[in-house]
C-alpha atoms as a printed R data frame, in Angstrom:
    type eleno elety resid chain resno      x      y       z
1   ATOM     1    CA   UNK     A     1  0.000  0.000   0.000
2   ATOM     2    CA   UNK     A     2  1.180  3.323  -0.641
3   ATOM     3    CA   UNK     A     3  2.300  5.851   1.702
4   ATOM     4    CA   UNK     A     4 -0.455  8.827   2.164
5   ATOM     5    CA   UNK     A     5  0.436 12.398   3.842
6   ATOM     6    CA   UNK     A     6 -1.493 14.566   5.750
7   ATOM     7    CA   UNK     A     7 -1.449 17.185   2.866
8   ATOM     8    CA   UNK     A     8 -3.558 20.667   3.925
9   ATOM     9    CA   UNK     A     9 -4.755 21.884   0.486
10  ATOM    10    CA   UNK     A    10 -3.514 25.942   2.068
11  ATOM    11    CA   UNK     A    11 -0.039 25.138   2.262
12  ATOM    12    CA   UNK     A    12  0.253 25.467  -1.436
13  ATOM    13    CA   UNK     A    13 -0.613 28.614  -3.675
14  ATOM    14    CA   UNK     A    14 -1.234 29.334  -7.440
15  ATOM    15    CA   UNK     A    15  1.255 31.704  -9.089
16  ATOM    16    CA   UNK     A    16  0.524 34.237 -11.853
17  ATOM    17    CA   UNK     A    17  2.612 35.665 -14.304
18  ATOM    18    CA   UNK     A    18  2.879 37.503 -17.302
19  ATOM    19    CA   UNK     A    19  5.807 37.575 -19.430
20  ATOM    20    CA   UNK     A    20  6.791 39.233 -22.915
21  ATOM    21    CA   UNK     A    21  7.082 35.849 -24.942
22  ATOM    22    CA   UNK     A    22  7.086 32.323 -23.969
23  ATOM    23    CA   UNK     A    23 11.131 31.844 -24.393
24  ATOM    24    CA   UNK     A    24 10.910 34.070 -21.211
25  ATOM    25    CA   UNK     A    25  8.327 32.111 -19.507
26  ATOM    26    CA   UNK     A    26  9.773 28.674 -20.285
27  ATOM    27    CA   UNK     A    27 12.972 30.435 -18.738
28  ATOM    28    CA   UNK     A    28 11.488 31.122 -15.615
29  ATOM    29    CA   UNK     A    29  9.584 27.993 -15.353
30  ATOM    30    CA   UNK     A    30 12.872 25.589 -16.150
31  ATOM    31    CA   UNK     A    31 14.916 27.910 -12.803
32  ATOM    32    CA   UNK     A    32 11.688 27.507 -10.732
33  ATOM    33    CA   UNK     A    33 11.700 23.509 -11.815
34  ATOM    34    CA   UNK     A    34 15.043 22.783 -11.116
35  ATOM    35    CA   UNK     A    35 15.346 24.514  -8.048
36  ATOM    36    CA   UNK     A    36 11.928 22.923  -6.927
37  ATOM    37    CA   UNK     A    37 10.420 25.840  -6.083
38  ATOM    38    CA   UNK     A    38  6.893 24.596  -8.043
39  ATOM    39    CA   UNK     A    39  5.703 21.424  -8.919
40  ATOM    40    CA   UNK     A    40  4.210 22.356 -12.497
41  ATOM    41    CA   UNK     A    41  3.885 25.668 -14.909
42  ATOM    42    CA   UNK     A    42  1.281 26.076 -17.176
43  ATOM    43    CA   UNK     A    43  2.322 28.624 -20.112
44  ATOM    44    CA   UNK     A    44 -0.505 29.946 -22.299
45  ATOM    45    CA   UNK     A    45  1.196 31.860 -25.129
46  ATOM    46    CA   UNK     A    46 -0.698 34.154 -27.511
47  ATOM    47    CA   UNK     A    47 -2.698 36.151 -24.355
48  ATOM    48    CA   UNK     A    48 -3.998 39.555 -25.054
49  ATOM    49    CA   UNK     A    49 -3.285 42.182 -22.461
50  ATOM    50    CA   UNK     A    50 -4.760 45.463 -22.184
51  ATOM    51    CA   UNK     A    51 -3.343 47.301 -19.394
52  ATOM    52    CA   UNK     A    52 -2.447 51.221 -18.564
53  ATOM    53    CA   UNK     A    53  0.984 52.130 -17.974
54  ATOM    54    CA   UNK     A    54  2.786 55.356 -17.500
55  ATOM    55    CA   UNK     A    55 -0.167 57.292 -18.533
56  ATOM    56    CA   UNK     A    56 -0.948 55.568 -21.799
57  ATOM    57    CA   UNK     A    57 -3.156 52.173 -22.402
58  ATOM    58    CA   UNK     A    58 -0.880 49.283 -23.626
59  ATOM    59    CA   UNK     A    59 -2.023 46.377 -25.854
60  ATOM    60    CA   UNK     A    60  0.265 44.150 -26.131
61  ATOM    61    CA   UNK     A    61  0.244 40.050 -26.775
62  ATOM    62    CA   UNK     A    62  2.041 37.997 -23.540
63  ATOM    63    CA   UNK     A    63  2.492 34.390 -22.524
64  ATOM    64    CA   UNK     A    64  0.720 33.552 -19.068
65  ATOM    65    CA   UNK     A    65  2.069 31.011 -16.637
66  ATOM    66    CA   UNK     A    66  0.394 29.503 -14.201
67  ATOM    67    CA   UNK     A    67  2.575 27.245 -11.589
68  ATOM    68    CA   UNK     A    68  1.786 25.791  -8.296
69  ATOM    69    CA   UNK     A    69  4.074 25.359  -5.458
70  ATOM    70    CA   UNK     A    70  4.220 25.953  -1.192
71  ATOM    71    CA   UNK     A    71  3.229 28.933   0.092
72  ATOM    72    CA   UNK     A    72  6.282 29.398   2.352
73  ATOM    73    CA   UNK     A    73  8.396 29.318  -0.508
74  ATOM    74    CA   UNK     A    74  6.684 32.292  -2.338
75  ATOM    75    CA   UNK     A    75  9.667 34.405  -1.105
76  ATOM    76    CA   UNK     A    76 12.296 32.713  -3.097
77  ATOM    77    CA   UNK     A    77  9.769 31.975  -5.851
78  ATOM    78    CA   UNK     A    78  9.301 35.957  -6.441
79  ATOM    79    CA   UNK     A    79 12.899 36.252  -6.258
80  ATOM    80    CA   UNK     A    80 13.698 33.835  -8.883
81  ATOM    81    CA   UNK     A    81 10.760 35.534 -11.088
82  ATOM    82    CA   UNK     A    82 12.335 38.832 -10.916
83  ATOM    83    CA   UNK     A    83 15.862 37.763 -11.597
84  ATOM    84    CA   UNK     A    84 15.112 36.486 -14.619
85  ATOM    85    CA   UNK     A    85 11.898 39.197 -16.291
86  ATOM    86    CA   UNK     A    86 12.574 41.508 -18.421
87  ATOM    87    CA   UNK     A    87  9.726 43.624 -17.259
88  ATOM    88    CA   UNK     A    88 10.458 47.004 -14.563
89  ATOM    89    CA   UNK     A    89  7.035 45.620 -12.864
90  ATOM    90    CA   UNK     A    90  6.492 42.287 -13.411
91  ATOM    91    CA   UNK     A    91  2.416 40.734 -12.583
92  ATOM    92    CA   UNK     A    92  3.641 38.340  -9.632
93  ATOM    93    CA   UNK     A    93  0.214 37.523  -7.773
94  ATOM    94    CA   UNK     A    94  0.078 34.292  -6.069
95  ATOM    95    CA   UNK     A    95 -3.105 32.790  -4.585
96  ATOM    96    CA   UNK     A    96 -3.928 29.633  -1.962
97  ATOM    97    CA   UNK     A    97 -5.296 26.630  -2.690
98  ATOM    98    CA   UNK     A    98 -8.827 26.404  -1.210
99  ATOM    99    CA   UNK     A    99 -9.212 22.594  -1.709
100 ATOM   100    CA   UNK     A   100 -7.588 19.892  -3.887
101 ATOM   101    CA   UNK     A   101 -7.578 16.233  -5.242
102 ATOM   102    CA   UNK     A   102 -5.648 14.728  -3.035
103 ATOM   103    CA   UNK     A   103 -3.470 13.047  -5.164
104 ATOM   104    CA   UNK     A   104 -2.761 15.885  -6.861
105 ATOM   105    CA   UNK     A   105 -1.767 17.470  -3.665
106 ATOM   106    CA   UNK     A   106  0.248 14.714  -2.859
107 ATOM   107    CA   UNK     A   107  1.779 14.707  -6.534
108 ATOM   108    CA   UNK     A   108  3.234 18.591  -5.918
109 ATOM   109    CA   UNK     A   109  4.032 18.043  -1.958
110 ATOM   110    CA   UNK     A   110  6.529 15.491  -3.585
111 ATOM   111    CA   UNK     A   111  7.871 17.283  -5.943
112 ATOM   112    CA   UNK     A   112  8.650 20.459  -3.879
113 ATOM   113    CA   UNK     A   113  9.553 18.561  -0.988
114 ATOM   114    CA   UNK     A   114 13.602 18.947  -1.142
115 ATOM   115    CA   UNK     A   115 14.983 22.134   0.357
116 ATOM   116    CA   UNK     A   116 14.710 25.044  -1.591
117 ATOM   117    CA   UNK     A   117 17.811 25.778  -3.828
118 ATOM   118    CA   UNK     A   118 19.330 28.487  -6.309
């Protein structure tokens, strides 16, 4: 039989970002992989983004990523984000888990479960 954890559904959080292109976003997701920071990235390239900046409305095309990883490792995850975007203000907006399939949960407590590295 196969081991089961206690796994609380608000330890982990959904991430949000937008970046210019998605060589930038697979960028960022490959550093936040291998350091184990998240568990998975979704990129969704081709996204249309109104926005106002610096007085003037943008419209510009992006690729969104969604990942998931701990909430206590948002921190590092930022960090890691802004290290590697091109943008001055980068959208970094992370949000908890309210509930989850368990074996999903289990599935991402694994994978972020080393120590966080850089």
């Amino acid at each position: 039989m196969a081991e089961t954890r206690q796994i609380n559904a608000d330890q982990f959080i959904s991430i949000y970002v937008t970046c210019p292109d998605q060589a930038c976003a697979e960028q960022i997701a490959h550093a936040l992989l291998d350091a184990q920071l998240i568990g998975c990235a979704n990129l969704i390239d081709g996204a249309r983004s109104l926005y106002r900046w610096q007085g003037e409305i943008a419209d510009d095309r992006e690729c969104v990523m969604i990942m998931k990883g701990r909430a206590d490792r948002f921190p590092l995850i930022e960090e890691t984000i802004r290290a590697r975007h091109p943008y001055d203000v980068p959208c970094i907006i992370a949000w908890p888990f309210v509930a989850g399939h368990a074996p999903y949960l289990d599935w991402l407590a694994g994978e972020t479960d080393a120590p966080p590295h850089r």
